[in-house]
Structure formats: C-alpha cells, structure tokens
BATORZA-153360 format. One line per 10 residues: their letters; for each residue x, y, z of C-alpha. Coordinates in nm, 3 decimals, always signed. Layout:
A) X Y Z  ...
***
This chain:
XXXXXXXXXX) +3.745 -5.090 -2.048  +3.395 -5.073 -2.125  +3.269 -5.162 -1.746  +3.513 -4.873 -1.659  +3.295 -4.589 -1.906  +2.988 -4.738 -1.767  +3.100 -4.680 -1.410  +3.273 -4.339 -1.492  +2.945 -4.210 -1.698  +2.720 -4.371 -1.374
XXXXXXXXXX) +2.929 -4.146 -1.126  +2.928 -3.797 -1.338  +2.546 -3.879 -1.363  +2.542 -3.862 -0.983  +2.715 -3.553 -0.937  +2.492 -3.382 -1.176  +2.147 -3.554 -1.032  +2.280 -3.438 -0.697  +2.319 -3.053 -0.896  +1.977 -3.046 -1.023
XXXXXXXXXX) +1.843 -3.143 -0.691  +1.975 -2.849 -0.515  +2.272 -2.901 -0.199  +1.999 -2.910 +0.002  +1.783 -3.182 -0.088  +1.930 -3.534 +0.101  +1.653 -3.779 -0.017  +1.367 -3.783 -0.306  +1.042 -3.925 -0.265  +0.946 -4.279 -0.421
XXXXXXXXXX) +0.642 -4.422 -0.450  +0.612 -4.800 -0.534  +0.363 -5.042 -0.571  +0.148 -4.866 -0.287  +0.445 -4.819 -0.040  +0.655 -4.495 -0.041  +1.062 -4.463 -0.052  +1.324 -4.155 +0.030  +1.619 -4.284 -0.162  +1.923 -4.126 -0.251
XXXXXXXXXX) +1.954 -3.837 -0.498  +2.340 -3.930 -0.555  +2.214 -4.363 -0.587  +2.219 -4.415 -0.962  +2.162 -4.828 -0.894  +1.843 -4.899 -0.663  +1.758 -4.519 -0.580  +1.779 -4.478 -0.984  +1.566 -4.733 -1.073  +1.314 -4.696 -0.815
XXXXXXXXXX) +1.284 -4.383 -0.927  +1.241 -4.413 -1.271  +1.108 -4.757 -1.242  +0.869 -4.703 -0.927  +1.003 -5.050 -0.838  +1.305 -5.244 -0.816  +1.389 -5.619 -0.797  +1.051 -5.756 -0.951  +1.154 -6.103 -1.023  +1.335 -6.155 -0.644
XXXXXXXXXX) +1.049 -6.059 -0.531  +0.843 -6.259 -0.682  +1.068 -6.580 -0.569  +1.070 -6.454 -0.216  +0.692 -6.431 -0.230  +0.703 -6.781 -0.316  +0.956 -6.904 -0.019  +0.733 -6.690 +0.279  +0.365 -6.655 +0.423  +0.212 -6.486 +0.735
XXXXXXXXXX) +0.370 -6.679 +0.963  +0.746 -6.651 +0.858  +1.019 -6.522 +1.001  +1.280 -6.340 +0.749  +1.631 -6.211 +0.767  +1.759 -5.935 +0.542  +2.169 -5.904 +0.578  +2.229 -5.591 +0.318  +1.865 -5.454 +0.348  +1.985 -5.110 +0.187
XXXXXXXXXX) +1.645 -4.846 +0.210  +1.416 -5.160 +0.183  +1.324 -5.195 -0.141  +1.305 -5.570 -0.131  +1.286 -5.591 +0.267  +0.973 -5.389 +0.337  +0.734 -5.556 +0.106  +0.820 -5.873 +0.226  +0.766 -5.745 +0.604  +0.422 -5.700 +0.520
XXXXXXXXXX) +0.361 -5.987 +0.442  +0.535 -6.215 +0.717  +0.528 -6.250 +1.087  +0.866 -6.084 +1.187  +1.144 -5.951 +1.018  +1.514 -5.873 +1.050  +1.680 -5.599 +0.897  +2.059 -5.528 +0.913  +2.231 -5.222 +0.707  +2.600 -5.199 +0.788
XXXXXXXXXX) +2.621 -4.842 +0.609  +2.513 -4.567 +0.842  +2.401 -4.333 +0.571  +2.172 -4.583 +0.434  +2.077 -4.676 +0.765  +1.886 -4.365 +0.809  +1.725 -4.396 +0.519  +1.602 -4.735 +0.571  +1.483 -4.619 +0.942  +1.255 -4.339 +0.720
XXXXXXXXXX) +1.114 -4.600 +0.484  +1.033 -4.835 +0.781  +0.815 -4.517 +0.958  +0.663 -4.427 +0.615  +0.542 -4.766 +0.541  +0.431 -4.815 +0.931  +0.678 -5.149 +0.977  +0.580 -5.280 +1.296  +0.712 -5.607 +1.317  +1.063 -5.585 +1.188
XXXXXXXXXX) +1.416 -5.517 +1.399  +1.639 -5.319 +1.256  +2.021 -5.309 +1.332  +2.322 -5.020 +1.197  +2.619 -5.288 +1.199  +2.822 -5.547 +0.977  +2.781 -5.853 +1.000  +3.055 -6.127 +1.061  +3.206 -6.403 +1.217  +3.297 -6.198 +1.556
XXXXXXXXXX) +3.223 -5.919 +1.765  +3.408 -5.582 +1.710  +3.463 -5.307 +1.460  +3.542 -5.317 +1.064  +3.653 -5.031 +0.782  +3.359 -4.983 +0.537  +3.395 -4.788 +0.222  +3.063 -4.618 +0.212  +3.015 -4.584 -0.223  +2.867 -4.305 -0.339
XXXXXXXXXX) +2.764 -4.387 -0.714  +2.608 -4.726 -0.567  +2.510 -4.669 -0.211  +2.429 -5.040 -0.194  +2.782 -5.151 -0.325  +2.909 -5.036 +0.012  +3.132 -5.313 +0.176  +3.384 -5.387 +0.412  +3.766 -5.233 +0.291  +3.825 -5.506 +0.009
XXXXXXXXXX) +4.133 -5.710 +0.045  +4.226 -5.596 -0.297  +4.225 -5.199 -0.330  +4.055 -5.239 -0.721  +3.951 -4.921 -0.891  +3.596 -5.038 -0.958  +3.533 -5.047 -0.595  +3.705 -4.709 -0.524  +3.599 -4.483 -0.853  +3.397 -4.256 -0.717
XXXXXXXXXX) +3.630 -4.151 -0.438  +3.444 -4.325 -0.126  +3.515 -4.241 +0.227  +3.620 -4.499 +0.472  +3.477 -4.512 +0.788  +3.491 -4.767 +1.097  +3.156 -4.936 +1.140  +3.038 -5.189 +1.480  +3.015 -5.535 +1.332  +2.817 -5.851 +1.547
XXXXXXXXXX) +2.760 -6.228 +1.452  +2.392 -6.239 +1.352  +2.331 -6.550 +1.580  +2.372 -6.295 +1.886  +2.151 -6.033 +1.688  +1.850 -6.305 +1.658  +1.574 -6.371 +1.959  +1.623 -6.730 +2.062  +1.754 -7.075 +1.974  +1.444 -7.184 +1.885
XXXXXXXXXX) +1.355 -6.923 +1.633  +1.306 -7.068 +1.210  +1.366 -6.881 +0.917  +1.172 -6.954 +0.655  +1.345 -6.684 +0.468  +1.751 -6.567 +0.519  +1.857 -6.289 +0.245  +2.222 -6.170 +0.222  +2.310 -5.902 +0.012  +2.653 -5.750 +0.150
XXXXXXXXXX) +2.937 -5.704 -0.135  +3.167 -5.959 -0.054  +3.158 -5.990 +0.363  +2.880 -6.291 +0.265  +3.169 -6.545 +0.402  +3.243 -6.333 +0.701  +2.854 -6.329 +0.827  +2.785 -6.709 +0.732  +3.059 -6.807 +0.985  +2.870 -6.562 +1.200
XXXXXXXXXX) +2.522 -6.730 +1.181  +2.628 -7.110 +1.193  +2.352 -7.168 +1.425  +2.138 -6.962 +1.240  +2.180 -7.163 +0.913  +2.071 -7.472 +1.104  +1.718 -7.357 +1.170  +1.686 -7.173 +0.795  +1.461 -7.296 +0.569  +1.583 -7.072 +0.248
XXXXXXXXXX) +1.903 -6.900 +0.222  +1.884 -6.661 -0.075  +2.292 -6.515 -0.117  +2.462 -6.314 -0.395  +2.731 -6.432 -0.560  +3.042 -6.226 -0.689  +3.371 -6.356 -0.836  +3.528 -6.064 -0.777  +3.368 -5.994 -0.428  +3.532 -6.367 -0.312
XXXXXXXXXX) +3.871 -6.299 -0.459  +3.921 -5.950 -0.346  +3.691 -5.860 -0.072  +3.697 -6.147 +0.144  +4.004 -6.307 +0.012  +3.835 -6.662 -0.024  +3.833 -6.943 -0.266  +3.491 -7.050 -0.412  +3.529 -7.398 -0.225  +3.584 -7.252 +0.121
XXXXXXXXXX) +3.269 -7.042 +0.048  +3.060 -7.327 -0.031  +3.247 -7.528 +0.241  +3.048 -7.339 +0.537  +2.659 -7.346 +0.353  +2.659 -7.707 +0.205  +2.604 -7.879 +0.538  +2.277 -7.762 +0.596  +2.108 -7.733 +0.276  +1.996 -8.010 +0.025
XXXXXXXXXX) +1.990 -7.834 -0.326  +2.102 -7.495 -0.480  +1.982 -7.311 -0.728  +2.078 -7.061 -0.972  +1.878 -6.753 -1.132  +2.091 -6.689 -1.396  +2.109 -7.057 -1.529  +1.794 -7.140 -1.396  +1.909 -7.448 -1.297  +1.932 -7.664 -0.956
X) +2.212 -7.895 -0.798
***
C-alpha cells in the first residue's frame, strides 16, 4: 500500500513538473560535476535527482572508477541519458552504450554531443538472446524503468499509463567489434530483460573482467519469468566471486 502512494504521488508530481515547464519544453538542462545533461522534465527518478542533486549514482560510480583505467573497454546495457555512462567514457579507452527506449535514446545521443563523447558506440535496441523485435513499455514517471512487456501485467509497472511500442532487439555479442575484444567493465541496467541479454553475450561474458548487474525479485518473477537459479545458472561459469552492495559482502 505504501509503495503504491509513493508511486501514485511520484506520477502526479510528473504531470505537474511537466505543467510548470510549459508543453513546449521536452528536456531541462543539467549540469553535473563539470559535464552537462538534458533530462526529462516528466523523469522524477534519475532526471529528478540530477536535477536537484546535480549528480546521480555517486557511490556506483565510485566502484566503477575503481574496476576501469585509460585503457578499458566498457559496456553499458540500460545506459538511460548517461548519467553513469558518460563519466566513465571519459575516462576509458572505448565505450558501449545501448538504450532500448527510443525516447531516451535521443536524449542520451544529446548528452553524448554536449559532453563531446568520441570514443563510445551507441545503439537504439534491446538486448537479448536473439535477433528480432520485442514490446517495450516505455514508463513515463521513471523513464529508466522502461522494460520489455513483463510476463506479469503488475500495476506498479503499468501506473502511470505507459505506451507500448515494438522496439529492434540484437544479441550484444553481434553488437561488439571482435572476438578478441576484453571488458574490463560490463554494466547492465535493463528492468528485468538482464536474463534475456546474458544468453545474448555468452561470448561476451568470457572475455569480461567485471560484470556489474541489477538485481530485482520482482523483475525475475514477472518480467522475465525466471527462477533465481536459472539466472545465476548462465553468469557463474565465468566469474570467481560475487559481491553484494547492499550487504556488502562477497561469495
């Protein structure tokens, strides 16, 4: 009940924000730590915070800092308008950036001129574990809770009356330059289709140093429609340890 208010007083925030900004006014101006952002007026998670903020995700960023240097290579699956992904690219050797949403997408194509990204590749599909097209329910409250169409039709991914659309979705191993390329640095961020893309990017995961992946409950059981063991089932093989933010604890 009470996630429901919050969620319900998050989208009437939205409408109004999008009110006060005028009808015509599609993106405000961030700036952030020296690098600018047009976000969102209707976003009330990352656009909202990096504009009240003037940053967003301080501590992943500071663990990503740790995991990269100049000569990296980095993947961001559910790069959103960059927040997390452009300060990194300055930092590394090459980047790849892949936004399934095509709203966002422009957004993050903006942010990638405004900061003068030169060594990063940017796709506008899903990613999976074939070639072809998906449904994507493009969120309005929470532009970056955007996903494929759940499994499960629950009201907390449909309160703020989404459109549907159909969106081009590729495995990320035919997305990526060569067999030979490392990661130093994979980060997937994509509302439940994280199962989807890993059986996408099997060779990928062989040559990836650190995989950095959110994990939902809710997104496994009714997004993707997968048990916690078949998630686990396709990662473990080429990793040696995991560990977890929240506990702050490896295993």
């Amino acid at each position: 009940m009470i996630e429901r208010m919050k969620r319900k007083l998050m989208n009437i925030a939205s409408v109004v924000t999008k009110k006060v900004s005028g009808e015509h006014v599609t993106g405000l101006m961030v700036k952030s730590k020296g690098l600018s952002f047009l976000v969102e007026p209707t976003d009330m998670f990352v656009g909202r915070q990096l504009r009240f903020n003037g940053s967003y995700g301080v501590a992943e960023m500071q663990k990503i800092r740790k995991l990269v240097n100049e000569k990296s290579t980095v993947a961001f699956i559910g790069t959103h308008v960059g927040a997390l992904a452009i300060p990194t690219a300055k930092n590394v050797k090459k980047a790849y950036f892949i936004e399934a949403n095509p709203i966002t997408f422009e957004y993050l194509e903006t942010n990638i001129t405004l900061n003068s990204i030169k060594n990063a590749k940017a796709f506008n599909c899903a990613v999976g574990e074939k070639e072809g097209e998906i449904n994507f329910v493009l969120s309005k409250t929470n532009s970056g809770g955007s996903k494929r169409e759940p499994h499960a039709k629950e009201e907390m991914y449909y309160y703020d009356k989404p459109n549907t659309v159909r969106v081009p979705m590729q495995q990320f191993d035919a997305l990526t330059d060569g067999v030979d390329e490392k990661f130093d640095l994979v980060f997937i961020d994509i509302e439940g289709s994280e199962f989807f893309a890993l059986k996408g990017m099997q060779n990928t995961l062989r040559r990836t140093e650190n995989l950095v992946i959110e994990f939902i409950g809710h997104h496994l059981k009714n997004v993707a429609n997968v048990s916690v063991s078949e998630f686990v089932s396709i990662i473990e093989p080429y990793f040696q340890y995991l560990y977890v933010p929240t506990l702050e604890q490896y295993f």
